[in-house]
Structure formats: C-alpha cells, structure tokens
SERO-4910 file (N, C-alpha, C, O; in steps of 0.05 Angstrom, whole numbers):
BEGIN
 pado doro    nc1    nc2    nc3   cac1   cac2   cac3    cc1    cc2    cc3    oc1    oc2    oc3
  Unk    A   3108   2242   -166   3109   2222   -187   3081   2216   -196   3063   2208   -182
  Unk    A   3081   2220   -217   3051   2203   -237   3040   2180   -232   3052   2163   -246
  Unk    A   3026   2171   -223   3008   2146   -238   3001   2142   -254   2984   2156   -264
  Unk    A   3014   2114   -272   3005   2120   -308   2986   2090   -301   2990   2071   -285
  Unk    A   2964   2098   -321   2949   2065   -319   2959   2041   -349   2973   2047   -369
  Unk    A   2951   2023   -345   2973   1999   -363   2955   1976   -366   2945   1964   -347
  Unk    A   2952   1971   -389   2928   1947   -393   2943   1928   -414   2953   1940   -433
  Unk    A   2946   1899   -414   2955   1884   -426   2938   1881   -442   2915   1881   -434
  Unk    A   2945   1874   -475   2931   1872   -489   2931   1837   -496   2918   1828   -515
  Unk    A   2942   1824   -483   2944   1792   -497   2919   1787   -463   2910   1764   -465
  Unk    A   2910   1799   -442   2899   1780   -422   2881   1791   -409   2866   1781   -392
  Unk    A   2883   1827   -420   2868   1843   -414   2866   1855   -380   2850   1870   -369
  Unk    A   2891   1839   -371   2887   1852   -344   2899   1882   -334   2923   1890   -336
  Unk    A   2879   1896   -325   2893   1934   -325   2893   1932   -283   2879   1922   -266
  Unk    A   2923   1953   -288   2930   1963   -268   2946   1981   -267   2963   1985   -284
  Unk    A   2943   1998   -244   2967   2018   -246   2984   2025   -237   2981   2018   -214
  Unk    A   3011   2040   -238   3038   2044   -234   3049   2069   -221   3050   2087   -238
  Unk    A   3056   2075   -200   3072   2097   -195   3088   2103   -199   3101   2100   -178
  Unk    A   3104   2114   -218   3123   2117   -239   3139   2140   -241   3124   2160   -245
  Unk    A   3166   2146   -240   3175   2173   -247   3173   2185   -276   3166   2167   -291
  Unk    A   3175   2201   -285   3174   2220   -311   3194   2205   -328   3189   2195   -349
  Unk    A   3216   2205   -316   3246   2196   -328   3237   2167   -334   3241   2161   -358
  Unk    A   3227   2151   -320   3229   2117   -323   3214   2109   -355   3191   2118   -361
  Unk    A   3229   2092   -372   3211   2084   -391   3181   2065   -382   3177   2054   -360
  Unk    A   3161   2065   -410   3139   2054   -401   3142   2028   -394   3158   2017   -408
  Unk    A   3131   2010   -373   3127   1982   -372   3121   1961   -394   3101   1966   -408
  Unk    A   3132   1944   -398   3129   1924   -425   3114   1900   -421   3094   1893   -433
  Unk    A   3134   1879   -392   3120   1862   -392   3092   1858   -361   3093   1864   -337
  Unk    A   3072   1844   -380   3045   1840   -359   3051   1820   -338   3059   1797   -342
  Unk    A   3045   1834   -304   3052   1823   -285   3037   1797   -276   3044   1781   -258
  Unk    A   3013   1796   -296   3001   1776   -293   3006   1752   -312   3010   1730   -301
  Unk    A   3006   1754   -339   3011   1734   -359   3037   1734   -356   3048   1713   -350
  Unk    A   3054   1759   -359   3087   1748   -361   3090   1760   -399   3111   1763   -411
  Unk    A   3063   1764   -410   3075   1763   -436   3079   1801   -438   3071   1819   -424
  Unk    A   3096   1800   -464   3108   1830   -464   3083   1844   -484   3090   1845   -508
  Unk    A   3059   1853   -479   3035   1853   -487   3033   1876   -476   3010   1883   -483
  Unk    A   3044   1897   -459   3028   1911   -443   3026   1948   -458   3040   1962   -473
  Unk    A   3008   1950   -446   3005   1982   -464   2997   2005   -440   2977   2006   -426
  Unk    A   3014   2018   -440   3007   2052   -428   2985   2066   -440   2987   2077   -462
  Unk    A   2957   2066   -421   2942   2083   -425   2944   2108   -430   2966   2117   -424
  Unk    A   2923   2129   -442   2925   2150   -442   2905   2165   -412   2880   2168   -407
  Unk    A   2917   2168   -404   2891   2174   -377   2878   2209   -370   2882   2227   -387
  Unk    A   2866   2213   -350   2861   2243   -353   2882   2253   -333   2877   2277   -332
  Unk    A   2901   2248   -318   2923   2255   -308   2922   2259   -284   2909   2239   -279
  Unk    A   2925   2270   -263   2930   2265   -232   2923   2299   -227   2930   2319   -240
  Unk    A   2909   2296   -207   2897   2327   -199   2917   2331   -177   2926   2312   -164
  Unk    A   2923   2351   -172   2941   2363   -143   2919   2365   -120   2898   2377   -122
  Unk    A   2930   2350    -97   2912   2344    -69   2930   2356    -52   2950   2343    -47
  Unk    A   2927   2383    -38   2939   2388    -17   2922   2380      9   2900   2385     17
  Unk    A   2946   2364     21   2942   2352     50   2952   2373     74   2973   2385     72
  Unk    A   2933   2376     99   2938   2395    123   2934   2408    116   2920   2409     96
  Unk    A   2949   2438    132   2937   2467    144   2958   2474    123   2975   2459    116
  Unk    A   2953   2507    111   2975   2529    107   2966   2526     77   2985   2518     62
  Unk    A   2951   2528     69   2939   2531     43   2925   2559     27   2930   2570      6
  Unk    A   2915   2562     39   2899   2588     44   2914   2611     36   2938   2609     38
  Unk    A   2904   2633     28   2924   2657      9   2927   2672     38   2946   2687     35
  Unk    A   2921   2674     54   2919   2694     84   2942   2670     97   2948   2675    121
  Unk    A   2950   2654     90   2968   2642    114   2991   2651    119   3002   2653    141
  Unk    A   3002   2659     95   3037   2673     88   3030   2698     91   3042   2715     77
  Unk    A   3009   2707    109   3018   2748    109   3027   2759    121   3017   2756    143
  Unk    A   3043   2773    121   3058   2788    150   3047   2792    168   3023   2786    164
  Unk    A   3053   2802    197   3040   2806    217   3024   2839    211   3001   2845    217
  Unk    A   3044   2857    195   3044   2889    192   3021   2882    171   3002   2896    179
  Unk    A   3011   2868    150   2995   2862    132   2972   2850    139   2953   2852    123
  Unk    A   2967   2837    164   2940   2834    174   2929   2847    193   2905   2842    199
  Unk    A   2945   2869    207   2939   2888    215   2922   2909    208   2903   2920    220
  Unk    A   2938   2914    174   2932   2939    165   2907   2935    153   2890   2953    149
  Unk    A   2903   2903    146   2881   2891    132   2849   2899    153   2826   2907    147
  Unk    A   2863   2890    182   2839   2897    195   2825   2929    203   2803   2936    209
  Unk    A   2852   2942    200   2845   2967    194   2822   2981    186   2805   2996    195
  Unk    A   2829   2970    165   2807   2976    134   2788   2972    126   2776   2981    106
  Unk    A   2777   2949    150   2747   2936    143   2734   2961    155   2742   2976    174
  Unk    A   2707   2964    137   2687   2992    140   2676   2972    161   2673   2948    163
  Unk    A   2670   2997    179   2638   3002    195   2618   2979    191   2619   2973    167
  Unk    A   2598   2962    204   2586   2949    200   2561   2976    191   2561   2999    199
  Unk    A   2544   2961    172   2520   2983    160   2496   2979    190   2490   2959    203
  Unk    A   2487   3008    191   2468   3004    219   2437   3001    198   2433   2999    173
  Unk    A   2420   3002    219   2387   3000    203   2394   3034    204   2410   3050    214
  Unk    A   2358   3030    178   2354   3049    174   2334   3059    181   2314   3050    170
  Unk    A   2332   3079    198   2301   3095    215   2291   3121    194   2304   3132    177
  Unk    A   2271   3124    201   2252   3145    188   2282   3172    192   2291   3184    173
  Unk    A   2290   3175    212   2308   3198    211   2337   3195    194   2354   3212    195
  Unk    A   2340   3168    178   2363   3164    167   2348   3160    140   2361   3146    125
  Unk    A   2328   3167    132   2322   3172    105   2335   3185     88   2356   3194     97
  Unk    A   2330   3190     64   2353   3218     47   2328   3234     49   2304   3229     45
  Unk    A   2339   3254     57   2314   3287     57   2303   3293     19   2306   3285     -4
  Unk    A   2295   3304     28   2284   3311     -6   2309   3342    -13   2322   3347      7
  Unk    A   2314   3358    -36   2330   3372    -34   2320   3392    -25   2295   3392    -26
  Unk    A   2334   3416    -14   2322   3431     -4   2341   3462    -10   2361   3462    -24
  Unk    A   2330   3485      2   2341   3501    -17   2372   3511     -5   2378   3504     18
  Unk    A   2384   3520    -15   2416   3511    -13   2424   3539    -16   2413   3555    -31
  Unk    A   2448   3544      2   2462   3574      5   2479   3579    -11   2501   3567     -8
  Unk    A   2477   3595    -31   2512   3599    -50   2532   3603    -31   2532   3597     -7
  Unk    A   2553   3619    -50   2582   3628    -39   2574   3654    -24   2583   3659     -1
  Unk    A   2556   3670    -40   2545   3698    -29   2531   3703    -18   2522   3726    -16
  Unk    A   2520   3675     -3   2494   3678     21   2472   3684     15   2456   3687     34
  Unk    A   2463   3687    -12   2434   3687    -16   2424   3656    -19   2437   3636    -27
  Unk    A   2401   3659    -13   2389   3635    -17   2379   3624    -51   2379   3642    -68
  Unk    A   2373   3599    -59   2375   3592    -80   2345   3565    -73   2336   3553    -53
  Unk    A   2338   3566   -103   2320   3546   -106   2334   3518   -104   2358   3517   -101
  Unk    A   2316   3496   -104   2331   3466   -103   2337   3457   -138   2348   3437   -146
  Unk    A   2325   3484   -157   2333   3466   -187   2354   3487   -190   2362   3488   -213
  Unk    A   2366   3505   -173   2393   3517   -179   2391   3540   -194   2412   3550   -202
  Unk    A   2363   3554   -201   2358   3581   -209   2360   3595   -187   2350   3588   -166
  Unk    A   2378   3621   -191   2370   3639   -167   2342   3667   -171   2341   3681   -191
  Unk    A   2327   3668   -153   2311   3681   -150   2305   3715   -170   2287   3724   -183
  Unk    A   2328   3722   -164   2333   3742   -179   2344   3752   -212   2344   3774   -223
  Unk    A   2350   3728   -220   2361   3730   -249   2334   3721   -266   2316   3705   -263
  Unk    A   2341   3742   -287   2309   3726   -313   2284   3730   -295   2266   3714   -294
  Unk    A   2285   3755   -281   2259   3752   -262   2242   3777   -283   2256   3791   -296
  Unk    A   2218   3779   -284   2210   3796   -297   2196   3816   -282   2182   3800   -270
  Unk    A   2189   3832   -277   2189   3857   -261   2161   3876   -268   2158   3897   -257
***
C-alpha cells in the first residue's frame, strides 16, 4: 500500500496516509475538521527489501552452482623471466624444412 502525503489548505497542517490504491482521496483535515484537505503530488515510495534471499545467486539450483564453480579459470600465476613471450623464431613447415620467422622460405626467389 502507498503512502500519499495530504496538506490542508484552510490550516496548513501536512501529514501522511497509508492508503490502498482502491480507497478515494481524504477530504476532511484531522486537525481543523474543515473539508480543506488536498492530496499531494509526491515522488512515490521506493521498494525496500527486508532480510536474506535477495541476491540473483540465491534461487540457483544445486546442478547450477556447481557447474558455475566449475568454470571459474585458474588463478593467473606471476610472471618470471622464463614465462616471458620468446621472440619468434624460425618455424618448421608441413615438409620439414626449415623457414624464416617473416615466413619466406629460404629457397624460393633466391638468386643463384
């Protein structure tokens, strides 16, 4: 249910109401008695969840946090002089000859 706020206009005294959707607005002021009273326009009521079970991980299956933990990678280790990236180096084709690192082979366009 809403809280609507309500300010009499003949005495100026404001207060507010917990009110269903369905109920018409309040008329007369609890303080003067006179039928003066006016429904604010307010910025409206924010949703407050109270306790535990909120959280998007609370409703997951047992098979779904499982598989979740599964999946988490490897923690990253340091990095030592031997886990550097190498520079390129020269690389074996399909046919076992050897090859440069810019991917010319030795023998083609060679001039003689």
């Amino acid at each position: 249910m809403p809280t609507y706020e309500y300010q009499c206009s003949a005495c100026k005294h404001r207060f507010e109401e917990l009110q269903s959707f369905s109920e018409p607005p309040l008329k007369k002021c609890p303080a003067c008695k006179k039928r003066k009273l006016e429904r604010l326009l307010g910025a409206g009521a924010a949703i407050i969840f109270k306790g535990s079970g909120f959280y998007q991980t609370d409703y997951r299956s047992e098979s779904y946090k499982s598989a979740a933990k599964a999946d988490v990678p490897a923690a990253p280790t340091e990095k030592t002089g031997t886990d550097a990236p190498k520079a390129p180096a020269a690389t074996t084709d399909t046919s076992g000859s050897k090859t440069k690192s810019d991917g010319k082979s030795p023998g083609k366009n060679a001039k003689s």
